[in-house]
C-alpha positions as CSV (number, residue, x, y, z in Angstrom):
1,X,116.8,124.2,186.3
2,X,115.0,123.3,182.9
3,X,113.4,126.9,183.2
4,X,116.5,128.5,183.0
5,X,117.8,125.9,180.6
6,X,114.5,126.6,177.9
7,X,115.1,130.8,178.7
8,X,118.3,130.8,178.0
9,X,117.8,128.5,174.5
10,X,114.5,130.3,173.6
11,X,115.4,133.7,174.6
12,X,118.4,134.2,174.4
13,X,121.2,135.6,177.3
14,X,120.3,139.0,176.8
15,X,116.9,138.2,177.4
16,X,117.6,136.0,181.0
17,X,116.1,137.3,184.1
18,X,115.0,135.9,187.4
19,X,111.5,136.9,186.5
20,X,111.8,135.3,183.1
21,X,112.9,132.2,184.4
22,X,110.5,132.3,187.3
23,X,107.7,132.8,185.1
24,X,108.3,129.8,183.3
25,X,108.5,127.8,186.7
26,X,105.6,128.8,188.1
27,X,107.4,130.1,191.2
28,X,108.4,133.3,193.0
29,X,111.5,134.8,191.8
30,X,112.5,134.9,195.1
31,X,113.0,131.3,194.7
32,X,115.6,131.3,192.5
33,X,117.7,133.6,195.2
34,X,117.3,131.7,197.7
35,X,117.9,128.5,196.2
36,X,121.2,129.6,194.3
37,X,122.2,133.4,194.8
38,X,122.1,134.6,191.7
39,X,120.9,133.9,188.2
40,X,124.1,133.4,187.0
41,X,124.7,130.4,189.2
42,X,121.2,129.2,188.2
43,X,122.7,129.1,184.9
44,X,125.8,127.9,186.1
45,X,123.8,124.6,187.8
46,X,121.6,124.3,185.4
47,X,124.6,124.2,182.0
48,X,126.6,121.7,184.2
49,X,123.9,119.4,184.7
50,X,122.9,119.5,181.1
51,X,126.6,119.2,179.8
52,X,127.2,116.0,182.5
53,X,124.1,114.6,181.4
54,X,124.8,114.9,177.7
55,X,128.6,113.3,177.8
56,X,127.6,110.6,180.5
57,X,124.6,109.6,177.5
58,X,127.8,109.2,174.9
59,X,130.0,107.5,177.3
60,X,129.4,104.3,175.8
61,X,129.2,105.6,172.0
62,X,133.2,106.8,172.2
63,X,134.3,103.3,174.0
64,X,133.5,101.6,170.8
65,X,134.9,104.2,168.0
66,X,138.2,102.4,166.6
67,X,139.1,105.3,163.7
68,X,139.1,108.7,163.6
69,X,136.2,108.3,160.4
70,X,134.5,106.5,162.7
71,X,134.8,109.1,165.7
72,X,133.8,112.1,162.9
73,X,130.5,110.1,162.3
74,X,130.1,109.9,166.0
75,X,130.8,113.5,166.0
76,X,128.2,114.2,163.0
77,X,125.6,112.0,164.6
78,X,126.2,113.8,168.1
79,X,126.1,117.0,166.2
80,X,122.6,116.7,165.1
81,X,121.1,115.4,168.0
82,X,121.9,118.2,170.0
83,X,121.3,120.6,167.7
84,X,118.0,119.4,167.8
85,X,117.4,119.3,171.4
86,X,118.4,122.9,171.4
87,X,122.2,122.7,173.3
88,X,123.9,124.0,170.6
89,X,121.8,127.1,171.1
90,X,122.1,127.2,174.7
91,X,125.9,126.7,173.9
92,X,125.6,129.3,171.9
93,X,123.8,131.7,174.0
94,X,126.6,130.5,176.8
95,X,130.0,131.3,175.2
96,X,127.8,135.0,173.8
97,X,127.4,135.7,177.5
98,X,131.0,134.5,178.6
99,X,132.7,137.2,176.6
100,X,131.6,139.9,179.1
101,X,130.9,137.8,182.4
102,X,133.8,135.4,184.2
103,X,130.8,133.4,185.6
104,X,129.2,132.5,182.5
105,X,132.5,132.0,181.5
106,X,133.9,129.3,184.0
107,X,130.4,127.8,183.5
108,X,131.4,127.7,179.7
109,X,135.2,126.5,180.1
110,X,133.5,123.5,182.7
111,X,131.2,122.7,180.0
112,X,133.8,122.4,177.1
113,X,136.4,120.7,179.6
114,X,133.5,117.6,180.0
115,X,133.6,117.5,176.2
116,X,137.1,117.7,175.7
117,X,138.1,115.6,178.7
118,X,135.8,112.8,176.9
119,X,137.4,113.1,173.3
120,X,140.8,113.2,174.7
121,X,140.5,109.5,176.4
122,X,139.1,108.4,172.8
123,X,141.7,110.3,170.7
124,X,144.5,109.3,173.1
125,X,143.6,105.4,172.2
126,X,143.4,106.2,168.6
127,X,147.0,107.6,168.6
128,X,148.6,105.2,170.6
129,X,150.7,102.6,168.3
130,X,149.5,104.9,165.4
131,X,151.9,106.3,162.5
132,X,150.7,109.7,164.6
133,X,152.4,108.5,168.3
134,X,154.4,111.2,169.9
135,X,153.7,114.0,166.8
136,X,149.8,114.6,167.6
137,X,149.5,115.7,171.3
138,X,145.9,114.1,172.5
139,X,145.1,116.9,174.7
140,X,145.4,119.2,172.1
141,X,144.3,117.0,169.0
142,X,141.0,116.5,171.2
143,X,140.3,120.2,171.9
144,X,141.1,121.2,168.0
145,X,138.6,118.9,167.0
146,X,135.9,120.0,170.0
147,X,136.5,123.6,169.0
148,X,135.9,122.4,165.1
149,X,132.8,121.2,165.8
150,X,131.3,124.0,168.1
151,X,132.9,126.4,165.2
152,X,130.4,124.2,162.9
153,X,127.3,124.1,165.1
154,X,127.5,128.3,165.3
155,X,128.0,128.1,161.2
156,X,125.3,125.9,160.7
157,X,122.8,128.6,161.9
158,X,123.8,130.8,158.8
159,X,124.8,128.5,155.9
160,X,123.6,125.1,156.9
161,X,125.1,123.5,153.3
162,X,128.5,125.2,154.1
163,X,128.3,123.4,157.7
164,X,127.2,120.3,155.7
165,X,130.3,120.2,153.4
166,X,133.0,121.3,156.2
167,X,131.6,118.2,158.1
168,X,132.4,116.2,155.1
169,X,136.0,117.2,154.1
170,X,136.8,116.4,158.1
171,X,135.2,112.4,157.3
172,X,137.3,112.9,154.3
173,X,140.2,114.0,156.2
174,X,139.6,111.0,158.9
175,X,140.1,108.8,155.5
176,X,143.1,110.6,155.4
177,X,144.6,109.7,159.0
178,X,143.6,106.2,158.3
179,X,145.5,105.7,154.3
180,X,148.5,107.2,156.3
181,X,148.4,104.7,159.0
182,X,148.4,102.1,156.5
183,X,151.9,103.2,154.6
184,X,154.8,100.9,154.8
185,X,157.3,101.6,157.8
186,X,159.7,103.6,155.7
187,X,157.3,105.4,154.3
188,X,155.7,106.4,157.5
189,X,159.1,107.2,158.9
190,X,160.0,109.9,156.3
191,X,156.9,111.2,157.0
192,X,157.2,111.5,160.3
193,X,160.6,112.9,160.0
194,X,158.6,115.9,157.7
195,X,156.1,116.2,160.7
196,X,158.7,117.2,163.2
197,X,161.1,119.6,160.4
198,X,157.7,121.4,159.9
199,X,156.8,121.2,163.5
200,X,159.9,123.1,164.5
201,X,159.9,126.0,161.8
């Protein structure tokens, strides 16, 4: 499965064959059909073992994160370390491929569900007791900031510094969610009473 993995990084989806992947196995094509049908649910097996992999190595990195700055660093650090083992590029290649192909696609939406089903349990925790409780939805706070970052990791590959300064206004931001959590209670109540006028215009 690392074959198809290293294709699909390297070369890219348009790129991906049976005898591209076989040739950097060392085995027979046939192989590959036999073993798992097509080369889309090579790709398939090979993604969700990477992805599961990959969130199961953080697992222990979000249990400790107590602030949202402190889960944007996370985020940052993550960031980089996969970019430089070459996911984001296989992520890349993945959700390029999706947009024309329902398998690569399921194989995409599994991938990003591991993701966001890990940043939800960490948001969730964050929001609970917070001046945020019941106006930021942890299901959909977690996949805004999943979707933020893959945005960042596909802008990175064209203006790096850009990608560099986006990722900084977001610790900034994180800052931001912390100053507010700190208000006095009448204070957070008017603005929570804003939250939910704005949230129903």
């Amino acid at each position: 499965m690392s074959a198809a993995v290293n294709a699909l990084r390297e070369n890219g989806i348009a790129e991906l064959s049976a005898r591209s992947v076989a040739g950097r196995a060392d085995v027979n094509q046939a192989l590959i059909f036999y073993h798992f049908g097509s080369v889309a649910d090579l790709i398939d097996a090979a993604c969700r073992d990477s992805v599961d992999s990959s969130v199961d190595g953080y697992r222990q990195d979000f249990a400790v994160v107590g602030s949202f700055v402190e889960l944007l660093r996370l985020g940052r650090v993550l960031h980089e370390r996969e970019r430089a083992s070459g996911n984001v590029a296989v992520m890349a290649q993945l959700m390029a491929g999706a947009q024309g192909n329902e398998r690569l696609a399921a194989t995409a939406r599994y991938c990003l569900a591991r993701w966001n089903a890990e940043l939800e349990t960490v948001v969730a925790r964050l929001v609970d007791g917070s001046a945020f409780e019941g106006l930021l939805e942890p299901a959909g706070l977690a996949r805004a900031i999943s979707s933020g970052f893959l945005g960042l990791e596909l802008y990175e590959g064209v203006d790096s510094v850009g990608a560099g300064d986006a990722l900084d206004v977001l610790e900034r931001l994180g800052v931001l969610v912390e100053v507010v959590d700190e208000l006095p209670p009448i204070a957070q109540r008017a603005l929570r009473a804003k939250l939910r006028r704005g949230g129903r215009t």
